[in-house]
N, C-alpha and C positions, 0 to 999 in steps of 0.2 A: 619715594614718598610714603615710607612705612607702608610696605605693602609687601611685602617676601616674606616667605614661610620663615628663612631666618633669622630676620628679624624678628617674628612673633614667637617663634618658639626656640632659638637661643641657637637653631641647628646649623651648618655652615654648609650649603648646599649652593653649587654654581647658579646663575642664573637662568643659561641654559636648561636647567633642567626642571625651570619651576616655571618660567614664563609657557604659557599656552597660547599661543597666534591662532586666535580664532576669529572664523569671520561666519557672519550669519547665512543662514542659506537663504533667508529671502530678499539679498541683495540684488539686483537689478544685474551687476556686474562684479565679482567679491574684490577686485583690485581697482574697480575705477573712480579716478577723481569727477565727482559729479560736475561740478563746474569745469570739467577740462576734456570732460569724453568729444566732445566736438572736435578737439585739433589732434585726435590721432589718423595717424594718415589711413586714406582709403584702405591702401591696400592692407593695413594691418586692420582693419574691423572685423574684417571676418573670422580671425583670428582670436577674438577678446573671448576672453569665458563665456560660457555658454548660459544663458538665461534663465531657463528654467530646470528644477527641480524635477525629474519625474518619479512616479510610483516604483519603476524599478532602481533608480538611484537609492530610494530609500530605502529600499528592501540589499542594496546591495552596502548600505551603512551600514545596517542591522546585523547584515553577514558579518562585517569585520567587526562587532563589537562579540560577537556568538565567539569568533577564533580570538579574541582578546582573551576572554574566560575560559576559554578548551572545553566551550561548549558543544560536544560531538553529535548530539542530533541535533538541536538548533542548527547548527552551521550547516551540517548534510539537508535539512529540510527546508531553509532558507535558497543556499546551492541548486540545488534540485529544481527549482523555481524561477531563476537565472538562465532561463536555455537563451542561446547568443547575444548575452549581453556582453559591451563591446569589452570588460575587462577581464575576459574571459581566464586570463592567467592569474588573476587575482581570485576570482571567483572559484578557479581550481586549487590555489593557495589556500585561502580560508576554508575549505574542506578539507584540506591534510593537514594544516597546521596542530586544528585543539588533539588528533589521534595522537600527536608525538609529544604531549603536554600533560601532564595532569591537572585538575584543578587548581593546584595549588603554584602550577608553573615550572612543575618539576620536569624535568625529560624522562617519560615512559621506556620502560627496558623492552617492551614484546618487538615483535617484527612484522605487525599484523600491517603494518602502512609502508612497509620498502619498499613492494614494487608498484605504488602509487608515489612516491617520493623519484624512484628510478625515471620512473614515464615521464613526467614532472621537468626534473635536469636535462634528461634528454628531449623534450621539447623545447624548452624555453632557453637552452643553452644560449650563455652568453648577456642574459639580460640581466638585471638589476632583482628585479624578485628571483630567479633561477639563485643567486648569490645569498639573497636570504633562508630560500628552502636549506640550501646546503648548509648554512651558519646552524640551522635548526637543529638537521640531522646529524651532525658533527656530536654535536650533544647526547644526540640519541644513543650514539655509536659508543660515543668517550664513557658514557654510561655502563654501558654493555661491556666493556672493553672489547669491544671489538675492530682490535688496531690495525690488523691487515687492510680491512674495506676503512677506516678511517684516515688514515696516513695517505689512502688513495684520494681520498674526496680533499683532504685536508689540503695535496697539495692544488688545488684549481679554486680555493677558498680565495675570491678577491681582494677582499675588502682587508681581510684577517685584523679584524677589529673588536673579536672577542674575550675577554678575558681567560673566562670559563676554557675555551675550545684551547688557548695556547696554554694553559693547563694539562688539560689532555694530552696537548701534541707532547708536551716534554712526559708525561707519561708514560705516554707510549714507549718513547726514545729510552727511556729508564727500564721498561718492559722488557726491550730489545737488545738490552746488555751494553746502551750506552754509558760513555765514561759519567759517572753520579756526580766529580767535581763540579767538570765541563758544565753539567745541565744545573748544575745546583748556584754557578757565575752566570748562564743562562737565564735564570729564573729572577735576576735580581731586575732586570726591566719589564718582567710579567706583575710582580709579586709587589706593586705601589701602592693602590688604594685599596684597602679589604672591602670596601661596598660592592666591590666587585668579583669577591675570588667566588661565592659559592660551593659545590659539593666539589669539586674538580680540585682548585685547589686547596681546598682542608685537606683533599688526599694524599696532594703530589706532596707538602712539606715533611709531613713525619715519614711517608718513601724516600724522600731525600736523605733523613735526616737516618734510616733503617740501613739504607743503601753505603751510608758513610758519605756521601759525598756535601752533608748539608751537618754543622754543629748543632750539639745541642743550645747553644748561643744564641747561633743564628737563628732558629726556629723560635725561639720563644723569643728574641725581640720583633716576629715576624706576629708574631702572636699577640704580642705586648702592643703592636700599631693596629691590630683589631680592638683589642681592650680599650685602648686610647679613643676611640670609636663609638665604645656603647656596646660592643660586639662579644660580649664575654665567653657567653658560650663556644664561638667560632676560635676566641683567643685558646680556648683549652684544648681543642682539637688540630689547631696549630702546632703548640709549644709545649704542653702539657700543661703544668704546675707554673705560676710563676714568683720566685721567691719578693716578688717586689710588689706583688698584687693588691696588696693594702696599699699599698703607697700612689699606685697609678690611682685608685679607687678615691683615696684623701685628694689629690692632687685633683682631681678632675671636679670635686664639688669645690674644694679652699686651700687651694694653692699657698696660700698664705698659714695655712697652720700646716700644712705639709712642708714646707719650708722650714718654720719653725720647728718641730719634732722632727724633722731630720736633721739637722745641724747639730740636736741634740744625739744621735741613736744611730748614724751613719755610719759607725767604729765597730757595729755588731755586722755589718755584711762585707762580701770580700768586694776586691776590689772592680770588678766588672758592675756589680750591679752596685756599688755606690754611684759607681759614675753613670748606669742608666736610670737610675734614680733622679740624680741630679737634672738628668736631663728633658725625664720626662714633667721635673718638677719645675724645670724650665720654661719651657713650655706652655702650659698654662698658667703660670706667669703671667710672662709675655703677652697672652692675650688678656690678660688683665689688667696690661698695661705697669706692670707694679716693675718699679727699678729693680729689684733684688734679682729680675731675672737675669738680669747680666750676672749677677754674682754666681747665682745659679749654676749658669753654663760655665762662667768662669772654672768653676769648680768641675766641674764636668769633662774641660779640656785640659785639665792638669792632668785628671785621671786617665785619658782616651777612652778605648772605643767608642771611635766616631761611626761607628761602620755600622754599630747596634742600635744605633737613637733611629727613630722611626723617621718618616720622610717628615711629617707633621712638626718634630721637635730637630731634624736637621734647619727646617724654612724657617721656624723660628727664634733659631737659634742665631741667626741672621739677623732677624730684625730686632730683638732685642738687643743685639752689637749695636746696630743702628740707630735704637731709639736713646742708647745711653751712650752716644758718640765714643764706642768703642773699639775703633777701626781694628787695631789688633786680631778682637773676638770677630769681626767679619770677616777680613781674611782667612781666619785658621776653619774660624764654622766653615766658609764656601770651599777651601782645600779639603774639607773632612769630607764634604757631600759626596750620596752615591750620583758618579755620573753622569748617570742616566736622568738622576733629578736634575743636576746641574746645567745637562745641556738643554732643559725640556724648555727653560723658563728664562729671556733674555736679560730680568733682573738679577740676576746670579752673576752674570758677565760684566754687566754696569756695574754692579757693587765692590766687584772684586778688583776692577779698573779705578775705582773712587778711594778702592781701602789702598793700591798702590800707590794711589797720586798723594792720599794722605801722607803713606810712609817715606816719601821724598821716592819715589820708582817711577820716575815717571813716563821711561821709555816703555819701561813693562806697562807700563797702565795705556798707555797710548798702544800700546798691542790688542790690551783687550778690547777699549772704543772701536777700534777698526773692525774687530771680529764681528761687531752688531752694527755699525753705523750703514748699514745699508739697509735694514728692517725699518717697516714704515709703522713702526708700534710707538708708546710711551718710552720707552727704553733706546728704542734706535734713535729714538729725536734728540733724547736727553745725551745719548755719547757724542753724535753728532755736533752738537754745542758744547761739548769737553773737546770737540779736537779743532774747535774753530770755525763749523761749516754752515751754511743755513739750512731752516727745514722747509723750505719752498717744497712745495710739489712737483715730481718729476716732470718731463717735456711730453706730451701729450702722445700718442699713438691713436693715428685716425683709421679710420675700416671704411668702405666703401658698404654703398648701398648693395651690391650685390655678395659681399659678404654678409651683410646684415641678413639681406632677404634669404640665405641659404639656409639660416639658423630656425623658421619660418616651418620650416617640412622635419627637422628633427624628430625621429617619435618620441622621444622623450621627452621633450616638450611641450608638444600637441596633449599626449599622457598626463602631464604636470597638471598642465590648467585647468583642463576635466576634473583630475583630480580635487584641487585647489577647491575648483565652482560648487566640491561637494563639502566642504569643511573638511578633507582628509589632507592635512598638512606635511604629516608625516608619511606617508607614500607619496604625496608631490613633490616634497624633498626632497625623495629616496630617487624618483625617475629623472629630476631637473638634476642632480648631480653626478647621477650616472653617467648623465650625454655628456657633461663634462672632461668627464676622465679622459687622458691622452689628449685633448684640445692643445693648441698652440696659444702662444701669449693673444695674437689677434684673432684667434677666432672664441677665446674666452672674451676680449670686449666684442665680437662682434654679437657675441650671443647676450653679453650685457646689455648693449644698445637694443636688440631684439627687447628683450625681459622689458626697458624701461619705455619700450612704445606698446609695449599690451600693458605696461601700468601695474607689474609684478615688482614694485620699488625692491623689495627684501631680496628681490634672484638679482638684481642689479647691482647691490651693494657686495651680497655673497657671490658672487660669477668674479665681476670684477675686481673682489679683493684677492684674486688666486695667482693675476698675471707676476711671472718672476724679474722679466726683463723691461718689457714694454706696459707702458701702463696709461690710463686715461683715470685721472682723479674725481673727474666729474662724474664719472658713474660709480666710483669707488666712495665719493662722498657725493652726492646728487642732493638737490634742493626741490625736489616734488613741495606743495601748496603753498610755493615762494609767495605767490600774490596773497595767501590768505597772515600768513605766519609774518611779512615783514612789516606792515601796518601796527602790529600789535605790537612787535618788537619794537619799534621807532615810538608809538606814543608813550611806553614805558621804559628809553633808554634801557631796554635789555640788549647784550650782546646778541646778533642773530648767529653767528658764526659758535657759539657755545649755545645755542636754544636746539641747532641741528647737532650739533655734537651731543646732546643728551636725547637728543629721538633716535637720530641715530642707533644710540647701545638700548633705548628704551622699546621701540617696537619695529624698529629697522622699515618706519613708512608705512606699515601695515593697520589700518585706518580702524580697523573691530579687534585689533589686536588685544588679548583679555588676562589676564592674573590668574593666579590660581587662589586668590583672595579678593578678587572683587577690582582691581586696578586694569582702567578702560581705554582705547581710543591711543591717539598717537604719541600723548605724553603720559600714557598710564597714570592716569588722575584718577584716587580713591573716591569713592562718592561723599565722604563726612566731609576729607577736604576738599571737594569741588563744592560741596553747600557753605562752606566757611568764604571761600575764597571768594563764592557769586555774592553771598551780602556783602562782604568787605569792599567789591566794587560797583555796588549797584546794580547788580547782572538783575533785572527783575523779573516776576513768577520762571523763576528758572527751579527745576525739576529733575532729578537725576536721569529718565529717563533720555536727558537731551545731551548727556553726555558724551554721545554717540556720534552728534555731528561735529564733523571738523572744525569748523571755525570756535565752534563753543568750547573742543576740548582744547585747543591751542588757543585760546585765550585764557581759561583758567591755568592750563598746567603753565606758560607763560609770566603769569601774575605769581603762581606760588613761586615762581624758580627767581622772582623779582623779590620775593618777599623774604624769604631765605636768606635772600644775600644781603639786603640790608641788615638780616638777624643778625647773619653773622659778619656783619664788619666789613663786608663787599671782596672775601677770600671765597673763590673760585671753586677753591679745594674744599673747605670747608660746608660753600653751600649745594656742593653735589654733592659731596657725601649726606647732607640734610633733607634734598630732594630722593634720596633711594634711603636713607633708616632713619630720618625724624632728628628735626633739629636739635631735641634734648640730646640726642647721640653725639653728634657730632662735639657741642658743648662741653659734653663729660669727656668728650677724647680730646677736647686740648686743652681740660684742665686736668689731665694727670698727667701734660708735659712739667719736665722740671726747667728745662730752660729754652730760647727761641731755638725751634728747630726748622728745616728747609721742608720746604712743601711736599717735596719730591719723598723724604723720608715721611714727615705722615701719613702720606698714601697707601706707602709698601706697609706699612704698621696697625692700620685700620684692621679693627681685630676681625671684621664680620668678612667672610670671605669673598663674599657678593659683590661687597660697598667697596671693598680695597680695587676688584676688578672694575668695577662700573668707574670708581672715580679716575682710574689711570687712562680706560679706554676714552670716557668724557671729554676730559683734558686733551688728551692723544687728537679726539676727531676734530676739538674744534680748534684745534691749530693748524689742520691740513685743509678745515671749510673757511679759514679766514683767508688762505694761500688760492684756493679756489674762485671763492667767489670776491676778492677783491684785489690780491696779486701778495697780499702782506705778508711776510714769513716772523710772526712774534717769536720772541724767546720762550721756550716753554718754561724756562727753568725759572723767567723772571712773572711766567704767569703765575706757576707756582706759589712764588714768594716765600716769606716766612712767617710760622704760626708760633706766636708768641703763648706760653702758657695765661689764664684767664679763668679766671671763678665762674662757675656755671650758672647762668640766671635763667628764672623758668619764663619758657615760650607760651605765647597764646596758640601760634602757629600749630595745626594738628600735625 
């Protein structure tokens, strides 16, 4: 609903990382349905978040915003003031944290915090925050070079989910007279998004590249997917120099005159960087929707080096095949991909499956549907229906009440909710999926069922969507404020089974859930359009600050997701993508189609990175709540449908 930073400012940033799930602290209960706190059972009441707020909660907020900043006395003198408060290992975290931090976020070189760090691991061993200290210090270390005590801590690192730190680690290994090929083929699944490499890796590439074991090529296209980025400076400490650096630089504001002046001046560089050129003029292109990028890459792939286009212009290299029904150029793009991209992302496997069946292969292409068609995503549904089969919901996996009630005494759970009751999302995450780890398929729904009787809807959908074998779809899609949401659905003939499939991806149930732009409540309704929306139905002295209650925000987000779809023509695809970046969006992306294309290709094509994710997940959920909550299994591919090209007309709709 035009409410993501990327939409506002042009950036392509996951969703993940921009939604905030906030809930007010002076809620009553932060996860409960006011109209439904009555029918939780007894024995789970005592269990609901905890009521009130107190003075030391606040003061133990304060603390974790003091270690947000590396603020070193604030945090010691808040700490200090904490004596037995019950998070006592948080409390000791938030006083070593800002020492190993500088202001700016950097990892401090001194050793004045090690054997406050030591005492630390060695108490807490084993927990969930002990795994974060160590993430910390790792840093600290990798800084310092100090590979001996690194290597040691690095291997009990659980999670190993940092960039930065597997940087170091192959440092180290480089340090240590490892082979430079090895670690430099090693590197190529660390070394994918530069938002991520920081001081660590800027180092380890030109060592690689010092050691012999990493091209001077390879480095500077590794350079060239920072510059692609915005990342210039990082680009040069990568790669060095890069002879094509005007050309990334043209291509990034006007693709279309970079196009053009290369076509013309392409004869003056050799042949490596014509064809990374091409590619990365590819590229932006493509997300500009402009045909030529098929020629682009076209060009691109006569010349090769598949191996040096960035991950940004292999993915789109792809979907430019796609959008100009170029089955050939999607084949060879998805053969050229680094594998590691290829395996990451099930659309790679569907398309590669689609460009075989294109090219009459169609045993091979029935090799690749089967690879996915067990995945309960947009992709697994969609091979699924290439190889004949329905997307019904698997057979249900029941748990017993005393399974359930085990999940009750967890401390990581009991932790969670505490946490939660204080607005810290982010460490109740961190403790609710810790206790996960190692769980069996039915004691992850048992712990889901738990989560959805204390009214935690977001741990019930994330718990339960983790089971591999046995699975329970009604907590994997769960219908919390049915009684509120389907009255409104039925007087406005809206699908309900796509109103939960976009709350779903939109706040995952989470009732105060909030934007990082002002987008509220369970349908992330902006407040201009929820005052558009409440004249347009009558809604009377309504007031944004009422946006808050449920009934009121599922009634408007409801009417706009009604309103949308008449916009556009009553395509599914089109008015989800209208609901998350604004109906003029969606309007301009299927008038720079050139001819009817399938739905399922618009979606992988939608340039905003958000809107492409949101609209596939959308689709995805509400074909698995139409199987749930009524037994139907639709065709997704015929939800999909096709999007005929169409002149853009301007919306009243905000």
């Amino acid at each position: 609903m035009k409410k993501k930073s990327e939409i506002l400012k042009g950036n392509q940033f996951c969703w993940v990382k921009i939604l905030i799930l906030g809930i007010a602290l002076s809620m009553p209960s932060a996860f409960a349905e006011k109209t439904k706190k009555s029918s939780l059972p007894k024995s789970y009441e005592s269990k609901a978040v905890p009521a009130q707020i107190t003075d030391a909660d606040r003061m133990f907020i304060d603390l974790r915003e003091a270690a947000r900043k590396n603020d070193v006395f604030r945090a010691q003198q808040l700490s200090s003031n904490l004596v037995a408060y019950p998070f006592d290992d948080y409390v000791t975290y938030f006083s070593i944290k800002p020492q190993l931090f500088d202001s700016g976020g950097g990892p401090r070189s001194d050793y004045s915090a090690d054997s406050q760090v030591i005492a630390f691991l060695n108490q807490y061993q084993g927990t969930a925050l002990a795994d974060r200290m160590r993430n910390d210090w790792l840093l600290v270390l990798g800084k310092r070079k100090d590979w001996a005590r690194f290597d040691v801590e690095y291997a009990k690192f659980v999670l190993d989910d940092d960039t930065q730190v597997k940087c170091y680690s192959l440092l180290s290994k480089l340090s240590q007279g490892e082979n430079p090929t090895k670690l430099a083929i090693d590197s190529r699944s660390v070394l994918l998004d530069p938002s991520n490499f920081g001081q660590a890796c800027q180092e380890l590439v030109p060592s690689l590249v010092a050691a012999g074991g990493m091209t001077p090529s390879e480095a500077r296209a590794i350079g060239r997917a920072a510059s692609e980025r915005g990342f210039d400076t990082m680009a040069r400490r990568l790669g060095g120099e890069d002879p094509i650096a005007e050309i990334v630089k043209t291509a990034k504001v006007d693709p279309a005159k970079a196009y053009r002046e290369f076509l013309l001046t392409s004869s003056r560089y050799s042949k490596e960087n014509q064809a990374v050129a091409w590619g990365v003029i590819g590229q932006f292109l493509a997300k500009k929707l402009d045909p030529n990028a098929d020629d682009a890459y076209r060009l691109q792939q006569e010349l090769g080096y598949n191996e040096l286009l960035s991950v940004e212009s292999q993915e789109w290299k792809v979907r430019a095949g796609l959008r100009a029904k170029d089955w050939s150029l999607v084949k060879n793009a998805i053969e050229g991909m680094n594998p590691i991209v290829r395996s990451k992302d099930p659309a790679w496997t569907y398309w590669y499956g689609r460009a075989l069946k294109a090219q009459g292969q169609d045993a091979k292409a029935k090799e690749s549907f089967e690879f996915i068609d067990e995945q309960y995503n947009f992709y697994g549904q969609l091979a699924r229906e290439e190889l004949g089969k329905s997307n019904h919901a698997p057979s249900r996996t029941k748990v017993t009440e005393q399974e359930i009630d085990a999940m009750a005494s967890r401390k990581g759970f009991v932790r969670s909710e505490r946490l939660y009751a204080m607005n810290l999302r982010f460490e109740g995450n961190r403790e609710w999926n810790w206790e996960l780890r190692n769980m069996t398929d039915k004691q992850l729904l048992a712990a889901a069922e738990y989560a959805k009787r204390i009214q935690l809807f977001d741990r019930v959908v994330n718990t339960a969507d983790r089971t591999k074998q046995e699975h329970d779809f009604s907590l994997r899609y769960p219908t919390p404020f049915r009684d509120e949401l389907s009255p409104i659905a039925r007087q406005i003939d809206l699908n309900l089974a796509w109103a939960y499939g976009l709350i779903r991806q939109e706040s995952r149930f989470i009732m105060n859930a909030s934007s990082s732009v002002g987008a509220s409540g369970l349908m992330q309704v902006m407040p201009n359009t929820a005052k558009y929306v409440a004249k347009k139905i009558g809604m009377l002295n309504y007031t944004n600050d009422k946006l808050s209650d449920t009934n009121t925000n599922l009634t408007l987000g409801s009417n706009y997701l009604n309103m949308v779809l008449v916009d556009l023509d009553g395509s599914w695809v089109l008015a989800s993508a209208a609901y998350n970046a604004g109906p003029s969006r969606s309007k301009a992306w299927r008038e720079k189609l050139t001819s009817p294309t399938e739905g399922a290709i618009f979606a992988e094509t939608i340039p905003f990175n958000e809107t492409r994710t949101y609209v596939k997940n959308v689709l995805s959920n509400a074909n698995y709540y139409s199987s749930v909550m009524n037994g139907q299994t639709p065709s997704l591919k015929q939800r999909l449908g096709v999007i005929s090209p169409k002149a853009a007309t301007q919306s009243e709709l905000p």
